[in-house]
Biotite code that builds the C-alpha atoms (Angstrom):
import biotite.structure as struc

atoms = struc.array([
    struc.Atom([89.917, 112.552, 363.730], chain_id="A", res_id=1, res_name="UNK", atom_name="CA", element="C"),
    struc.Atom([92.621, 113.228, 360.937], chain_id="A", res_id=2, res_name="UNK", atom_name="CA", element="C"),
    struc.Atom([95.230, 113.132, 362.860], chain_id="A", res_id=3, res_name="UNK", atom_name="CA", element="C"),
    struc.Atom([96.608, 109.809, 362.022], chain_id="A", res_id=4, res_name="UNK", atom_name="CA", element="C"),
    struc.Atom([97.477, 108.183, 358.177], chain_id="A", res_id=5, res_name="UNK", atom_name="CA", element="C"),
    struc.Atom([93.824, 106.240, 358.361], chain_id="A", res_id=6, res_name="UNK", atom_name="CA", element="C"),
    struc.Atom([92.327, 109.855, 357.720], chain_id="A", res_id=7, res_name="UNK", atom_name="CA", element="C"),
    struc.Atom([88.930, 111.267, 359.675], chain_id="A", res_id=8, res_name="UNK", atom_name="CA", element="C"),
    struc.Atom([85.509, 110.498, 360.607], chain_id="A", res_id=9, res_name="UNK", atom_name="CA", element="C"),
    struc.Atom([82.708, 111.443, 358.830], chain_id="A", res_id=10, res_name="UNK", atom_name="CA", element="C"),
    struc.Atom([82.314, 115.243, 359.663], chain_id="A", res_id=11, res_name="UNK", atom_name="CA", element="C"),
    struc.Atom([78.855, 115.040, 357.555], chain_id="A", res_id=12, res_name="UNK", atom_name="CA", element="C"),
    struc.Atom([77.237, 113.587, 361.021], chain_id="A", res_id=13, res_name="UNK", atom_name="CA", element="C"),
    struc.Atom([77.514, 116.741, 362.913], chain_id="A", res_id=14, res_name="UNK", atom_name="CA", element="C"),
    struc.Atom([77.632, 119.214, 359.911], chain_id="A", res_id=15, res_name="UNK", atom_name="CA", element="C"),
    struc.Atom([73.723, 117.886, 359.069], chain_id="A", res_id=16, res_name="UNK", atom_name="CA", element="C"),
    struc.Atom([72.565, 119.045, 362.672], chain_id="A", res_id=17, res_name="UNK", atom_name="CA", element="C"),
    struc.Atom([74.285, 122.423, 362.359], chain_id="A", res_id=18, res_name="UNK", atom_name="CA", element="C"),
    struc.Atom([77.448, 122.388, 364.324], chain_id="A", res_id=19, res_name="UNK", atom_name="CA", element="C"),
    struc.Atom([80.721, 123.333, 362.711], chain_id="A", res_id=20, res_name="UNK", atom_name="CA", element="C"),
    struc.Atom([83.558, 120.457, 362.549], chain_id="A", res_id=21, res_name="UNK", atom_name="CA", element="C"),
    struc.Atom([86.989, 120.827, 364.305], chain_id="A", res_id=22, res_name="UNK", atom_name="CA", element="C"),
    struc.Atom([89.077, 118.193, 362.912], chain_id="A", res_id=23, res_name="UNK", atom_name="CA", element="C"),
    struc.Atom([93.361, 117.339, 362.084], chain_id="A", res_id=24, res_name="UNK", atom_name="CA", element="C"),
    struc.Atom([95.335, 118.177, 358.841], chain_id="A", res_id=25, res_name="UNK", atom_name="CA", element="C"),
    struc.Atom([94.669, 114.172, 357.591], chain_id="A", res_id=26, res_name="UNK", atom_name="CA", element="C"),
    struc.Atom([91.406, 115.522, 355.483], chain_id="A", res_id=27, res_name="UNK", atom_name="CA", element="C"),
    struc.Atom([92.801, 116.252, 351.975], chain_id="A", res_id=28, res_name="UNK", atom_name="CA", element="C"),
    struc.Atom([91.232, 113.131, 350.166], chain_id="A", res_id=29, res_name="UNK", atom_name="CA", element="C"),
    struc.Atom([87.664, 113.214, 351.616], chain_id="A", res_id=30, res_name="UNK", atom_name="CA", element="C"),
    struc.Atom([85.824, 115.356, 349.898], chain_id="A", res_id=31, res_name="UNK", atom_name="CA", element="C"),
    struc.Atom([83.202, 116.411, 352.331], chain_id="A", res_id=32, res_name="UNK", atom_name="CA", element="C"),
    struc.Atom([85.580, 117.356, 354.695], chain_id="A", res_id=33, res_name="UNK", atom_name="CA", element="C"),
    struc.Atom([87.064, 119.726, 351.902], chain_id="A", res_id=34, res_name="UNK", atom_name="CA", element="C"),
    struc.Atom([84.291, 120.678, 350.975], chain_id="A", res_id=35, res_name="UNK", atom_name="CA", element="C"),
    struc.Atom([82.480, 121.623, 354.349], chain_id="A", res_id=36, res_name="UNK", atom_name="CA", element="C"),
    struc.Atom([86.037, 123.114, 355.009], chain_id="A", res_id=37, res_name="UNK", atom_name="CA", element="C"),
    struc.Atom([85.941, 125.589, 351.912], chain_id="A", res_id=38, res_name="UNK", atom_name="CA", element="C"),
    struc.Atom([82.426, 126.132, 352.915], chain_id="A", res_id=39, res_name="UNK", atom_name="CA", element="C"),
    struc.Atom([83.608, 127.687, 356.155], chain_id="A", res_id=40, res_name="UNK", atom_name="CA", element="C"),
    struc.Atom([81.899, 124.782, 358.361], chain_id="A", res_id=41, res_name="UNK", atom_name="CA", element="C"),
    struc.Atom([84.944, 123.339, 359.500], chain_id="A", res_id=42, res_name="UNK", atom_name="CA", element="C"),
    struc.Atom([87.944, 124.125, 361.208], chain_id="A", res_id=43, res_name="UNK", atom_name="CA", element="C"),
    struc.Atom([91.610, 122.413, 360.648], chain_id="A", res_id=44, res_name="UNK", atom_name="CA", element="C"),
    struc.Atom([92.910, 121.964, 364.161], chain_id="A", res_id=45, res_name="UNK", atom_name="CA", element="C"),
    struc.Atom([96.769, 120.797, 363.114], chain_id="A", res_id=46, res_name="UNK", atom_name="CA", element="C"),
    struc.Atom([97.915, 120.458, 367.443], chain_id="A", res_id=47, res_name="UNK", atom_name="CA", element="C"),
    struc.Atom([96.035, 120.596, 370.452], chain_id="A", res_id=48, res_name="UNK", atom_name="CA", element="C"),
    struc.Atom([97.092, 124.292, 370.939], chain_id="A", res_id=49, res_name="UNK", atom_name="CA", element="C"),
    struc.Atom([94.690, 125.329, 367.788], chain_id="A", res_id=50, res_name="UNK", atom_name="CA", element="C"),
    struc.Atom([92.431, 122.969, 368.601], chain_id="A", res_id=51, res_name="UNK", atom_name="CA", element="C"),
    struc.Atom([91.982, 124.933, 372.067], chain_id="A", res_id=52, res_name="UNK", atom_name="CA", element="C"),
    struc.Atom([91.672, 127.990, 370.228], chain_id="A", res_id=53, res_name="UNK", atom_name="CA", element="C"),
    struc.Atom([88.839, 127.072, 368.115], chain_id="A", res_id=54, res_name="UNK", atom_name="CA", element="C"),
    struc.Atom([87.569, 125.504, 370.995], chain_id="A", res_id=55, res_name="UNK", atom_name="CA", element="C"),
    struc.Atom([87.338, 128.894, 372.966], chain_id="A", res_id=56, res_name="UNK", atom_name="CA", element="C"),
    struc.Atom([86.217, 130.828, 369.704], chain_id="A", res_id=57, res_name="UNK", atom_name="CA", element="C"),
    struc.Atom([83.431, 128.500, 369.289], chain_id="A", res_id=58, res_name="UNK", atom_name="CA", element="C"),
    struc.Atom([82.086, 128.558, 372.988], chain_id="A", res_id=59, res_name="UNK", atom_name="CA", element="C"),
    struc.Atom([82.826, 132.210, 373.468], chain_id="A", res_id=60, res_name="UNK", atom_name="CA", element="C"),
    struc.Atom([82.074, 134.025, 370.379], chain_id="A", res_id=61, res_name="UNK", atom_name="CA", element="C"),
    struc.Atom([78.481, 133.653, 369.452], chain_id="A", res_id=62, res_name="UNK", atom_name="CA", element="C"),
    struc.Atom([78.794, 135.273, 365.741], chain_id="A", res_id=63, res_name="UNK", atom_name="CA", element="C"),
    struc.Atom([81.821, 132.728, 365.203], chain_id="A", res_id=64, res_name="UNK", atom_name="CA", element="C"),
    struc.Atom([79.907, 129.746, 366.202], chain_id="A", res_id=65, res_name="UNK", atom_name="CA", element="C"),
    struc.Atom([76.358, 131.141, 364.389], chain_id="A", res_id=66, res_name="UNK", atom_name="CA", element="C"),
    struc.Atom([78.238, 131.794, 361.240], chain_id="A", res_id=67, res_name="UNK", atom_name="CA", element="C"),
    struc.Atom([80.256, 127.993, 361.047], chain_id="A", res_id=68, res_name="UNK", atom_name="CA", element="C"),
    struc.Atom([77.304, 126.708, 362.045], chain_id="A", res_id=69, res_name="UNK", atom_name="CA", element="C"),
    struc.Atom([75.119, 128.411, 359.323], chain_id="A", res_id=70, res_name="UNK", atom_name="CA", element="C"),
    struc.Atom([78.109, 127.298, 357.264], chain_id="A", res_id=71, res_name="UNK", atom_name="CA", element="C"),
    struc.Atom([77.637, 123.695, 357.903], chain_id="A", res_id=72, res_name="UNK", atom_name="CA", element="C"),
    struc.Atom([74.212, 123.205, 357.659], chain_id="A", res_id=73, res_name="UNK", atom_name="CA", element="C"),
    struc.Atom([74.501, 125.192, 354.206], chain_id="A", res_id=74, res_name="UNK", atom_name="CA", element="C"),
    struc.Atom([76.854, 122.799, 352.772], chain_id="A", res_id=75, res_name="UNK", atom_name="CA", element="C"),
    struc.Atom([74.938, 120.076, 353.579], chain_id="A", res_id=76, res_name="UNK", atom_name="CA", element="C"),
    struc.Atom([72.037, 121.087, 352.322], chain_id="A", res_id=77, res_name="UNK", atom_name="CA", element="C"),
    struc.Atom([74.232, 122.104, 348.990], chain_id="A", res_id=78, res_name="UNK", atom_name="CA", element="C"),
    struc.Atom([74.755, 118.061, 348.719], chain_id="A", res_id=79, res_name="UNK", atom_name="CA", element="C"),
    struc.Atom([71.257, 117.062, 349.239], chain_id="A", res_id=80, res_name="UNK", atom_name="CA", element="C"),
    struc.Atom([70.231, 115.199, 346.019], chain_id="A", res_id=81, res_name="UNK", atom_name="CA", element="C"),
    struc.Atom([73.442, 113.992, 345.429], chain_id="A", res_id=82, res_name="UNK", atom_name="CA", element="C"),
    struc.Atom([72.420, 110.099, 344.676], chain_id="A", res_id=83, res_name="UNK", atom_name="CA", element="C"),
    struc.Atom([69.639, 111.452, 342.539], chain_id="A", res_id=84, res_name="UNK", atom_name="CA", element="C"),
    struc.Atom([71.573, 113.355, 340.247], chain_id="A", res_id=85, res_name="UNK", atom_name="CA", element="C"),
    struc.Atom([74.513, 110.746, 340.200], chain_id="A", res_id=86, res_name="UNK", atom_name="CA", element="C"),
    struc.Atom([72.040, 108.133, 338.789], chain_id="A", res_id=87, res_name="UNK", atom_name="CA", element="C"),
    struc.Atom([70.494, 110.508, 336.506], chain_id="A", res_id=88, res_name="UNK", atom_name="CA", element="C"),
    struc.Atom([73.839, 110.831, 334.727], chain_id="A", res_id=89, res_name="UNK", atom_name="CA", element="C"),
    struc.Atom([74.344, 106.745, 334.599], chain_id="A", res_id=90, res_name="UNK", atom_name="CA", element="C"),
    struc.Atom([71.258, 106.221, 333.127], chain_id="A", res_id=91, res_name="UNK", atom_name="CA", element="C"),
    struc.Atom([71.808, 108.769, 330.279], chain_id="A", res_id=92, res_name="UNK", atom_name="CA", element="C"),
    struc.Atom([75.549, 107.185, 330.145], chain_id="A", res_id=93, res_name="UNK", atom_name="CA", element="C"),
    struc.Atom([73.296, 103.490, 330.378], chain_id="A", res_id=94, res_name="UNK", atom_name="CA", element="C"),
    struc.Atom([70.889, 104.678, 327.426], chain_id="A", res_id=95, res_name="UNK", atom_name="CA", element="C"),
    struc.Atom([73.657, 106.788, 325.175], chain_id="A", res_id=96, res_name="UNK", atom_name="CA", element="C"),
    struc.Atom([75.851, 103.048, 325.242], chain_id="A", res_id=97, res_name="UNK", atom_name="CA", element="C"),
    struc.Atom([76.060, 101.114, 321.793], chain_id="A", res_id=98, res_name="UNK", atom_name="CA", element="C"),
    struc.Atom([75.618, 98.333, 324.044], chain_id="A", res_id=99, res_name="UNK", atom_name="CA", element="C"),
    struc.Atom([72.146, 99.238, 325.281], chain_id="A", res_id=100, res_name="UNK", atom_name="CA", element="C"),
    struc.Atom([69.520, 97.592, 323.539], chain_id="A", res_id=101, res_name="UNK", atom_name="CA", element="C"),
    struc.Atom([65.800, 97.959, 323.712], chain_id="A", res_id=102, res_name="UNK", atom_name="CA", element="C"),
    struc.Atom([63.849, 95.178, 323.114], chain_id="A", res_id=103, res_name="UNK", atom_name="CA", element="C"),
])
């Protein structure tokens, strides 16, 4: 996906088994796709012509593939714990409140 205005897919499905993301220029406001891009787990494919390429580079070049795909898994092991940590910080926000009261 990300080649239309509704955006992408969610390129954390095949970036948790290991395989690097190919994926259009419509990416900017989800963050894992940023993200796993920075990471160097995903390509930006912006026409089929680059999409080919990474195509080839991926199929044909083991060290490409092994390193995006190292790449991906990394980043998504990076996030794990996410949830946890995210309700961590609303329950200190929760406690800190002058609206919290304990009885």
């Amino acid at each position: 996906g990300g080649y239309a205005a509704g955006g992408i897919h969610n390129v954390l499905e095949a970036a948790v088994y290991g395989k690097p993301v190919i994926h259009g220029p419509v990416y900017e406001k989800y963050q894992e796709a940023v993200g796993l891009l920075n990471a160097g787990g995903s390509f930006v494919a912006e026409n089929a012509l680059v999409l080919e390429d990474y195509l080839n580079e991926l199929f044909n070049n083991q060290e490409f593939y092994e390193k995006a795909a190292k790449a991906a898994a990394a980043y998504v092991q990076s996030q794990a714990g996410a949830t946890d940590r995210i309700m961590e910080y609303l329950k200190k926000q929760i406690d800190a409140s002058p609206m919290h009261r304990t009885v």
